[in-house]
C-alpha angles and dihedrals in degrees: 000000000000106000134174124199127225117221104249088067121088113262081228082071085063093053095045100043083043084052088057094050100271123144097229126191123171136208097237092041082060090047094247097124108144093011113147114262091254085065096048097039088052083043092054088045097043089056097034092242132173092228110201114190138147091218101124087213080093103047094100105095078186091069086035105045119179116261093020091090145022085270145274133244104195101185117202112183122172084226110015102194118159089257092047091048091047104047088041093045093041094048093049079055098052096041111022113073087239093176084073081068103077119119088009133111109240131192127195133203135191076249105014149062126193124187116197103197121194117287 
């Protein structure tokens, strides 16, 4: 799968989603570190591109509606540290069938996970 990362997710995220055959960018790989949401989302778009973030600028499925764009990963962790991102983020990707995400609004939880498909 073709994923962005936002960044307010550990660069680690990028090596171990690449390990398990995922074609990674990241914002600040593309020099777009501390661009405003509008530029990463159109980069996302541009490139097709699952974007995961944390950012809430993207929390309104509304806005985002599924099946208007390549996909979006909204993370949502209690206590979101680089090791627990990365752990979270690593073990939806070995168990979940991610690639059934594209073009849908997701929300994860430190216990849930929440898939909004297309209407």
């Amino acid at each position: 799968m073709k994923v962005k990362l936002d960044e307010n997710l550990p660069l680690a995220l990028a090596i171990a989603l690449r390990a398990r055959g995922h074609d990674v960018d990241t914002v600040a790989d593309e020099g777009l570190k501390g661009r405003d949401d509008s530029t990463i989302w159109q980069a996302a778009q541009a490139e097709g591109r699952f974007l995961i973030t944390q950012d809430l600028d993207f929390s309104d499925v509304r806005r985002f509606s599924p099946g208007t764009h390549a996909g979006l990963l909204l993370v949502r962790l209690a206590e979101p540290g680089r090791l627990t991102l990365l752990q979270r983020i690593d073990a939806l990707f070995a168990s979940e069938h991610v690639e059934k995400w594209q073009r849908r609004f997701v929300i994860v939880t430190d216990h849930k996970v929440r898939v909004r498909a297309p209407a």
